[in-house]
C-alpha positions in Angstrom: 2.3 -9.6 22.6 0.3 -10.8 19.8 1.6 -10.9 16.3 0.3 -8.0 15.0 1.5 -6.2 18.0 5.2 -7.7 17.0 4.1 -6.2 13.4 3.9 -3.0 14.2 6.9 -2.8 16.8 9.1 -4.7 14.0 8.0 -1.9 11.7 9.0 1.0 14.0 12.1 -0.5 15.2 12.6 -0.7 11.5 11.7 2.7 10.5 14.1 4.4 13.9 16.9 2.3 11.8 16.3 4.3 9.0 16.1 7.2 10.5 19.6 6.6 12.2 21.0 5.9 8.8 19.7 9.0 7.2 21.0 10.9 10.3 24.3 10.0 9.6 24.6 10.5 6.2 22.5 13.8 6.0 24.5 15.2 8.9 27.7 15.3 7.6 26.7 17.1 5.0 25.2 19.6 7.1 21.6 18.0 6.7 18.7 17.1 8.4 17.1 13.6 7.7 13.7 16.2 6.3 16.3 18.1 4.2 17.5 14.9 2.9 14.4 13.1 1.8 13.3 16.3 0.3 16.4 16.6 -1.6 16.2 13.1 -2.7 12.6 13.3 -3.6 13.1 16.5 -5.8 16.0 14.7 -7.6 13.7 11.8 -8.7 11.1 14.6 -9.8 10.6 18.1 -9.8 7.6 19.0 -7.7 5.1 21.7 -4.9 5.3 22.2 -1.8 1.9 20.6 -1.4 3.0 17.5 -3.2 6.0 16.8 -1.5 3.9 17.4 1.8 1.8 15.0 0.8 3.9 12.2 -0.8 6.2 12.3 2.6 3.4 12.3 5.0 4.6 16.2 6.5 2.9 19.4 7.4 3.4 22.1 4.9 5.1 24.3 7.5 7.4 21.7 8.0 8.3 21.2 3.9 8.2 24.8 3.5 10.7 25.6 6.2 13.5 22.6 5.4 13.0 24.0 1.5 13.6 27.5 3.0 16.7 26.7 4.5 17.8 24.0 0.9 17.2 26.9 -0.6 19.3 29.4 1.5 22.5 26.5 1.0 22.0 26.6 -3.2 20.5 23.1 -3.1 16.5 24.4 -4.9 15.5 25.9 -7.9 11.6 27.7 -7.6 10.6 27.7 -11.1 7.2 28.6 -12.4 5.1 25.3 -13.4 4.6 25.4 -17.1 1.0 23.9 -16.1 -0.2 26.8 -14.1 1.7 30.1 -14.0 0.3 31.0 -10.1 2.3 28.1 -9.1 6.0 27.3 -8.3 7.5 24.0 -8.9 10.8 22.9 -7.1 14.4 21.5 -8.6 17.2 20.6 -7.2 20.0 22.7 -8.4 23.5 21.6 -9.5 24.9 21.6 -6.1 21.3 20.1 -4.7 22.0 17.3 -7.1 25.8 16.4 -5.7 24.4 16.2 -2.4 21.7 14.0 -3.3 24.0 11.9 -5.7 26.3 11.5 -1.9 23.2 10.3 -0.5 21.6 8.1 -3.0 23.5 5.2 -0.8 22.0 6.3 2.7 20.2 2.8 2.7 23.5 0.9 1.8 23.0 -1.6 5.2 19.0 -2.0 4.5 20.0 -3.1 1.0 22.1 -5.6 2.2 19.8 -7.2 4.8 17.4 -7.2 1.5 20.1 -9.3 -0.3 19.4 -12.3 3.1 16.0 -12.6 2.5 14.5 -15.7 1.0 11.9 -14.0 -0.4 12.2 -10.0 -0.8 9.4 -9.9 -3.6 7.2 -11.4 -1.5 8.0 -8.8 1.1 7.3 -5.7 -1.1 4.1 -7.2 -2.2 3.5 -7.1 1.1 4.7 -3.8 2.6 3.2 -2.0 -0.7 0.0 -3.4 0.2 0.2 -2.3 3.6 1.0 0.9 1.9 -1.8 1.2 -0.3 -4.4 0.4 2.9 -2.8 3.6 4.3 -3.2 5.5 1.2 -6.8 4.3 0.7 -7.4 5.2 4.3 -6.4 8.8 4.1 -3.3 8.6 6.5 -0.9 9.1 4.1 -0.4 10.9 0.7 -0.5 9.1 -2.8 3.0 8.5 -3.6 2.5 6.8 -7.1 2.5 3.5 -6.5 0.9 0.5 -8.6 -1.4 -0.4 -6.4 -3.2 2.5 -6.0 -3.5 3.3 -10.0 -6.7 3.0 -11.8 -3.8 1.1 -14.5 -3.6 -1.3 -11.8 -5.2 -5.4 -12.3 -4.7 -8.2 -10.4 -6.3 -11.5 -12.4 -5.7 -15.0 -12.6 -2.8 -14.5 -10.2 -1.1 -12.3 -12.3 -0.5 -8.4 -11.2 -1.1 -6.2 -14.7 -0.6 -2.4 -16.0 -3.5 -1.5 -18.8 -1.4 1.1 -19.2 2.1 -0.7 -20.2 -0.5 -3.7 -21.4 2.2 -5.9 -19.7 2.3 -8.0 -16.6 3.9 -6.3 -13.6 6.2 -9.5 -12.1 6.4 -8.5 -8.2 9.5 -6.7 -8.4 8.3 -4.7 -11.3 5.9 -3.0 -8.8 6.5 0.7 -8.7 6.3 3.0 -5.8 6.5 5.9 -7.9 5.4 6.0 -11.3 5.4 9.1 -13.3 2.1 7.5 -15.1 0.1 6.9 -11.8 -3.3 7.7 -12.0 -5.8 7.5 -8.7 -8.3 4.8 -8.2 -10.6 5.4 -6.5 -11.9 1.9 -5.7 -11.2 -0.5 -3.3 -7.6 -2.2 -3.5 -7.1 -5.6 -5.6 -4.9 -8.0 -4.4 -1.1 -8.5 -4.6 
C-alpha cells in the first residue's frame, strides 16, 4: 500500500470514527447522525434546504426528509427569508437548540487526540486544503471556508483576509465564515 493509499484509508477509518461518535450521542436523544449535523448546522446559522444540501455534501431528498421528521419533534422553525419571500429559511427552535447545546460535545474524544498532536495547525492547514481541492473540484459544497474566499491571500508566507486587512495565523483559518465570498480561481497555498 502506497502512502497515499494509507491517506485515504486513514481518512475513512477516521471519518467511520466520527460517525460512531455522532451515533451515540444523536441516538439517545432519539437522533440520527443526519438529524444531528443538521441540527448542529442550523444552530451555527439559519439556512435552505439547498444550502444545507450542499454545505453537508447530501441529496435534497435526504435534507428534506431528516428536516421533515426535526420538524415533526419541535426541533425547526420554516420562516420566510427576508431576502426573497418565495423562499423558506430554517431555525432551530427552542427545543432544537437544547438538543443541539447536548450535542455541541459529540467530538469530545477527537478533541482530545487533537490536544497529542505536535502540530494540529499544521494539520488543519492541511486537511482545509484538501478541502478546498474538493470544493474547487465540484465534489463537495462550499462550506465557507478561507481558502476558497476571493478575501483569501497567501504572500510572503503569510496566509491574509483583505477583508479583516489582518493576517489569518493557521489556526485563525475558518471553515465557516459568515463573510465568505467564492473565488473562483485556482487555490493559493497554505
Amino acid at each position: 500500500m502506497n502512502l497515499e493509499d494509507k491517506l485515504s484509508a486513514a481518512l475513512e477509518r477516521l471519518a467511520q470514527g466520527q460517525r460512531a461518535l455522532l451515533w451515540a450521542q444523536a441516538y439517545p436523544l432519539g437522533l440520527t447522525p443526519t438529524q444531528a449535523l443538521l441540527l448542529l448546522h442550523l444552530a451555527r446559522k439559519p439556512q435552505g434546504v439547498a444550502a444545507l444540501a450542499e454545505g453537508l455534501a447530501l441529496s435534497p431528498p435526504t435534507v428534506s426528509e431528516a428536516l421533515q421528521s426535526l420538524e415533526a419533534k419541535g426541533c425547526l422553525l420554516r420562516e420566510k427569508d427576508p431576502t426573497d419571500q418565495r423562499r423558506r429559511v430554517l431555525r432551530i427552535s427552542p427545543q432544537g437548540q437544547a438538543l443541539a447545546q447536548h450535542l455541541s460535545h459529540w467530538d469530545a474524544p477527537l478533541r482530545k487526540a487533537w490536544q497529542t498532536l505536535e502540530a494540529p495547525e499544521r494539520l488543519l492547514q492541511d486537511l482545509l486544503f484538501i478541502l478546498a481541492h474538493l470544493v474547487q473540484e465540484g465534489l463537495m459544497g462550499e462550506s465557507g471556508m478561507c481558502l476558497t474566499c476571493c478575501h483569501y491571500s497567501y504572500t510572503h508566507g503569510q496566509a491574509y483576509c483583505r477583508l479583516l486587512e489582518q493576517p489569518l495565523p493557521p489556526a485563525e483559518l475558518r471553515l465557516f465564515c459568515p463573510d465568505h465570498a467564492p473565488q473562483s480561481a485556482p487555490l493559493p497555498p497554505v
